[in-house]
C-alpha positions in Angstrom: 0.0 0.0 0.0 1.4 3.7 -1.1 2.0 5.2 2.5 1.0 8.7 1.4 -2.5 7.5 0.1 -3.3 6.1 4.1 -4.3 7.8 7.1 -3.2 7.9 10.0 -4.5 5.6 12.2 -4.1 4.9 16.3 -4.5 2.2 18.1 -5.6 2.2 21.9 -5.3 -0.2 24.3 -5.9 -0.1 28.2 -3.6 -2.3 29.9 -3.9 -3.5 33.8 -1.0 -6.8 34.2 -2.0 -7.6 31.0 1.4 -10.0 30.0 -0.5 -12.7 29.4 -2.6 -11.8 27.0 -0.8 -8.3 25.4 1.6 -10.0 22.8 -1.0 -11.7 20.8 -2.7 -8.5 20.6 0.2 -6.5 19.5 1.6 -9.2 17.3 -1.6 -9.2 15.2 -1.7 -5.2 15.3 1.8 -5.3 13.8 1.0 -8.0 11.2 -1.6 -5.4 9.4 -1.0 -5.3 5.9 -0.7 -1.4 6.1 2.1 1.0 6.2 3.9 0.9 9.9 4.8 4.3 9.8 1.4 5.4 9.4 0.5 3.3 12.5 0.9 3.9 16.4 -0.2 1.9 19.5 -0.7 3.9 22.6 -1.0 1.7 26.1 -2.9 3.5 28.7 -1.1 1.4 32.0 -3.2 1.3 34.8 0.2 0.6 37.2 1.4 -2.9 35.7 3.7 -5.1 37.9 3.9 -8.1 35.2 6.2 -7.6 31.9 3.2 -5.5 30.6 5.6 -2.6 29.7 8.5 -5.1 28.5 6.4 -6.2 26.0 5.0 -2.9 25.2 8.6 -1.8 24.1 9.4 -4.8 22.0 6.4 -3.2 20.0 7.5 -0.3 19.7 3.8 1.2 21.5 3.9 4.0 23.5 3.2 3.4 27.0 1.2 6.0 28.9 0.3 6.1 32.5 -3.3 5.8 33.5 -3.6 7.2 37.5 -6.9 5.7 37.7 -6.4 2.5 36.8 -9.5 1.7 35.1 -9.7 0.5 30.8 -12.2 3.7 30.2 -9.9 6.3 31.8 -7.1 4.5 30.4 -9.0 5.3 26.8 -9.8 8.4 27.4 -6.3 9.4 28.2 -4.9 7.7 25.3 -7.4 9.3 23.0 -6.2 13.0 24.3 -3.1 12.0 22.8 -3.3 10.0 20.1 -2.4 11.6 16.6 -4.6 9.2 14.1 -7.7 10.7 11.5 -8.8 6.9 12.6 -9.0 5.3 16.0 -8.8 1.5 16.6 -9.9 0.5 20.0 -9.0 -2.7 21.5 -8.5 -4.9 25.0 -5.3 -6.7 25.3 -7.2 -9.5 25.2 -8.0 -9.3 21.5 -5.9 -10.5 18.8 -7.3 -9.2 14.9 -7.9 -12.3 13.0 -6.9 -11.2 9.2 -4.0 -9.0 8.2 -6.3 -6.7 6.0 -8.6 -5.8 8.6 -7.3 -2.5 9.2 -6.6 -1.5 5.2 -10.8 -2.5 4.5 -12.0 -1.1 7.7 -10.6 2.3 6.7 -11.7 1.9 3.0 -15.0 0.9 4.1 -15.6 4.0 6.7 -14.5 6.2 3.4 -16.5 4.7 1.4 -19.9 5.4 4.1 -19.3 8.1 5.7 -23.1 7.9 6.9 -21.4 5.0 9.1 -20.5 5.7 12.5 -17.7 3.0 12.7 -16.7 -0.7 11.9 -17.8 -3.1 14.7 -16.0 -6.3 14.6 -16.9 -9.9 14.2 -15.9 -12.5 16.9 -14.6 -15.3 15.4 -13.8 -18.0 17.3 -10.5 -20.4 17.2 -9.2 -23.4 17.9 -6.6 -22.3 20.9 -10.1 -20.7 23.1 -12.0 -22.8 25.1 -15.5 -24.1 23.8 -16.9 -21.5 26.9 -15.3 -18.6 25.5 -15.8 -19.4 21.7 -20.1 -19.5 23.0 -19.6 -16.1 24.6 -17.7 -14.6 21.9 -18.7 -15.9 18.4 -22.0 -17.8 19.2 -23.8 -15.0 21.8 -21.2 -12.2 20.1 -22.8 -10.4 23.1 -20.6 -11.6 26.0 -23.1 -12.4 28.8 -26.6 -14.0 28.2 -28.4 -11.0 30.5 -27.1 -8.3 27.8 -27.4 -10.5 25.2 -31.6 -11.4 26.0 -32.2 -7.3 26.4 -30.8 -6.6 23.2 -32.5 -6.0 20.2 -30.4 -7.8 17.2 -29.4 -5.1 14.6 -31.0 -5.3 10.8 -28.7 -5.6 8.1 -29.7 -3.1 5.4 -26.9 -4.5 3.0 -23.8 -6.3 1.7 -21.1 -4.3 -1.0 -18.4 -7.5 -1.2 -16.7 -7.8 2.4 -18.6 -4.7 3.8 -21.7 -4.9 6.1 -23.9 -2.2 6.5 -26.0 -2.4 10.0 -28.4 -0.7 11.7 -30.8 -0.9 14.7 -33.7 -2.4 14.4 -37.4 -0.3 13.9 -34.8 3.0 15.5 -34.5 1.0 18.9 -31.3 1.7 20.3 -30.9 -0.8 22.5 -28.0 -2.8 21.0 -24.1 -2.7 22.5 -21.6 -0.9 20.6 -18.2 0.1 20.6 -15.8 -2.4 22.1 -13.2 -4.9 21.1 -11.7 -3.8 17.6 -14.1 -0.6 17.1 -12.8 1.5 14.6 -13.9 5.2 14.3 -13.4 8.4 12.6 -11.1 10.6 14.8 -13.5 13.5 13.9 -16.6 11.7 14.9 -15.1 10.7 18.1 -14.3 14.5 18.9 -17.9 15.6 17.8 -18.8 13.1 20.5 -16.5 14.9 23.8 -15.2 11.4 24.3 -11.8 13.3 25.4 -13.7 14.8 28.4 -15.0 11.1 29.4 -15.3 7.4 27.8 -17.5 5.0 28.3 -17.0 2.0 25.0 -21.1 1.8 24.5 -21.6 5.4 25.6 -20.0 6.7 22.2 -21.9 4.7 19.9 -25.0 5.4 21.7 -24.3 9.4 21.6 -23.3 9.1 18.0 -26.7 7.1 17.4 -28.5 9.9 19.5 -27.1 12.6 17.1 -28.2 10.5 13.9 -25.6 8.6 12.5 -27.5 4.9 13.3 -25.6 3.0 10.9 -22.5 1.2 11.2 -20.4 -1.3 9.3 -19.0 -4.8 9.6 -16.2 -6.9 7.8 -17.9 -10.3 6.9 -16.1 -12.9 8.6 -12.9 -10.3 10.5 -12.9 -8.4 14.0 -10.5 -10.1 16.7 -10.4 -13.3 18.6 -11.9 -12.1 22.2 -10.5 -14.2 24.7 -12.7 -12.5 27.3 -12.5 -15.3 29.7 -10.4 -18.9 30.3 -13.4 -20.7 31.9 -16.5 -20.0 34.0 -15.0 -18.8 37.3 -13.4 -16.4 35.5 -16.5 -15.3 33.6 -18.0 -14.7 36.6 -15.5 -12.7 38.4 -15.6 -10.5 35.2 -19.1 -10.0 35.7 -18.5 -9.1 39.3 -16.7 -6.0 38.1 -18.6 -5.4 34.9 -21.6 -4.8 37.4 -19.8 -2.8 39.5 -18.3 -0.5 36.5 -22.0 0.0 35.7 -23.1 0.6 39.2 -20.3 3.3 39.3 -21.7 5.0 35.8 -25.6 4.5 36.6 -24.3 6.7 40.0 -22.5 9.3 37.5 -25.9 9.7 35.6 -24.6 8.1 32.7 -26.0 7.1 29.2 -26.4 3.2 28.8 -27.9 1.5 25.6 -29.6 -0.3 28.7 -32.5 2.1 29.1 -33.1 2.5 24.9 -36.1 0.6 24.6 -34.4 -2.8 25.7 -35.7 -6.3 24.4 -36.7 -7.0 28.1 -36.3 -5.0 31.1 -33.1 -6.0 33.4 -35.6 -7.6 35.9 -36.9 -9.9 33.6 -33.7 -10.6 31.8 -32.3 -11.8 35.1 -36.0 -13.9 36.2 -34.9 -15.8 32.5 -30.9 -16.4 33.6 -32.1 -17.3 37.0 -35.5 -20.1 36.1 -33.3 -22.0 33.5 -36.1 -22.6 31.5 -36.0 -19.8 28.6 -32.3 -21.0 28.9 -32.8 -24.5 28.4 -35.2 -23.4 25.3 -32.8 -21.4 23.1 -30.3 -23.8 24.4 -32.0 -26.7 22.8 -33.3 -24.4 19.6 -29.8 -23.1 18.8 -28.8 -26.7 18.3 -31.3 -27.6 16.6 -31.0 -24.9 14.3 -27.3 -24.1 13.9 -26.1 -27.3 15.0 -23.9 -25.2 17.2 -22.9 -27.5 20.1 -21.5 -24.4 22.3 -25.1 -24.2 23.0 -25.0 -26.0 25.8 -23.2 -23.7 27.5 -25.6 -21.3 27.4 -27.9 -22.6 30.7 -24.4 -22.9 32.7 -23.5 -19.0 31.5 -27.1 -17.8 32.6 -26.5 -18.8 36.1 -22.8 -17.9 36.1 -23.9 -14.4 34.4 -26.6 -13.8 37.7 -23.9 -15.1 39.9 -21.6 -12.7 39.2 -24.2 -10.1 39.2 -25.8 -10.6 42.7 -21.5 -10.7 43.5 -21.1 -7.3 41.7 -24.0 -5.3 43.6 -22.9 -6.7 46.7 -18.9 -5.5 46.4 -20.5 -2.5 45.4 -23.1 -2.0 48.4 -19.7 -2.8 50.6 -16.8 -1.2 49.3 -15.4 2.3 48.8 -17.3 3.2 45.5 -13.8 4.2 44.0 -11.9 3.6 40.3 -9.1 1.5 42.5 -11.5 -0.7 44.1 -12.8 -1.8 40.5 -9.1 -1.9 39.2 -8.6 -4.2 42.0 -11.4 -6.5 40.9 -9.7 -7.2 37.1 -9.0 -11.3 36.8 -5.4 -11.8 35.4 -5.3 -12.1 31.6 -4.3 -14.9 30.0 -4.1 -16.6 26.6 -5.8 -20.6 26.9 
């Protein structure tokens, strides 16, 4: 690719011990079939005491330091400084499956400027557990009580490799923005995400402001290895709950409360009874021929376990951005 005809592009990534996981992600980012020089990774460290930062610098990324600890602060600092007309954010614990992900992304987003960014795909592979490949590429939501509130997205159409989404009948109520999200710089700025970030919070403003359309890569995004197995999942979800207890307390925007599938109560009632479980269980076998499925009655419990865990730390702790550092599993690859 001709260096001068490609923009400049920056990838983010909040980082918190993150060694097992951070060199897959890095690797893939330098793999990207698109000029280096046009690239750069900024780490927003939340006080490391692995070989985060080693690993950083055989990368060449720019390591910055990110008081509060936390992956949204650590984004939003990053962002303040980061110099590309495009903005890639990631988790250490994604790896980008193809090299050319970052070349069409940024073709596609000039191509539609109607879009409000690329969301990626989830694909599963064979080095994640058969837990994690459910969450990730079968749910693509990563927790059943999200995943049963959300409205799924309508696709309006397909130009070769390039997706165009939107939400469904102008109901917002559909996560975006994590885990390989590419934006315009320009779009993010429009949006005050430098004055504070929350990953589903932009997407949501942007949505508010009328850009409901997005974009996806058939088939590309990152391999999410959100979780090794289901103790892990379910200490995530004690501090995913308590990240959201923290921003419902700030007054914050949350695709939650846009016209949801189900209300949180009753998204909870069908974790917790097993037997709306045990249905799309049993239909998404029957139907895909997906056996991850069965997972999916074990992760609704897990997913209200780690829940009811999450409001209690909350109701008992100090409320602060170090207490819900402090409650981030260690990372690593299966």
């Amino acid at each position: 690719m001709n260096p001068d005809a490609c923009p400049h592009v920056s990838f983010i990534v909040p980082v918190l011990n993150a060694a097992g996981v951070l060199e897959n992600c890095l690797r893939s980012i330098a793999q990207q079939d698109y000029p280096p020089e046009q690239c750069e990774i900024l780490l927003a460290d939340g006080g490391s005491s692995d070989a985060t930062r080693e690993i950083a610098a055989r990368y060449r990324a720019k390591v910055l330091d990110n008081p509060l600890r936390i992956a949204e602060e650590g984004k939003r600092l990053a962002l303040g400084q980061a110099l590309g007309d495009f903005i890639v954010f990631m988790d250490a614990d994604n790896e980008l499956t193809h090299p050319d992900f970052l070349a069409l992304a940024i073709r596609a987003l000039q191509r539609y400027p109607q879009a409000l960014g690329v969301e990626s795909y989830y694909p599963a592979t064979p080095r994640m557990g058969s837990f994690c490949a459910f969450l990730t590429a079968t749910l693509h939501i990563s927790d059943p009580i999200s995943w049963i509130m959300s409205v799924p997205p309508t696709l309006l159409g397909v130009d070769g490799e390039v997706e165009r989404w939107t939400f469904t009948a102008g109901r917002l109520a559909y996560p975006l923005g994590a885990n390989g999200f590419v934006y315009r710089r320009a779009d993010l700025e429009a949006a005050r995400c430098e004055a504070q970030f929350e990953d589903t919070q932009v997407a949501l403003k942007l949505a508010l402001s009328g850009k409901t359309e997005w974009l996806r890569l058939s088939g590309r995004g990152v391999h999410h290895y959100v979780v090794k197995g289901l103790w892990d999942f379910v200490r995530k979800r004690r501090r995913q709950t308590y990240h959201f207890m923290r921003l419902r307390k700030r007054g914050g925007l949350s695709w939650t409360g846009m016209k949801p599938r189900v209300s949180p109560a009753v998204a909870c009632i069908y974790c917790a009874t097993l037997l709306g479980p045990l249905w799309h269980a049993l239909r998404g076998l029957m139907v895909s021929g997906d056996r991850r499925w069965v997972w999916h009655p074990v992760a609704c419990i897990a997913s209200v376990a780690g829940l009811g865990w999450g409001v209690l730390t909350w109701r008992f702790s100090p409320n602060t951005a170090d207490a819900e550092a402090g409650l981030q599993p260690v990372q690593n690859v299966p």
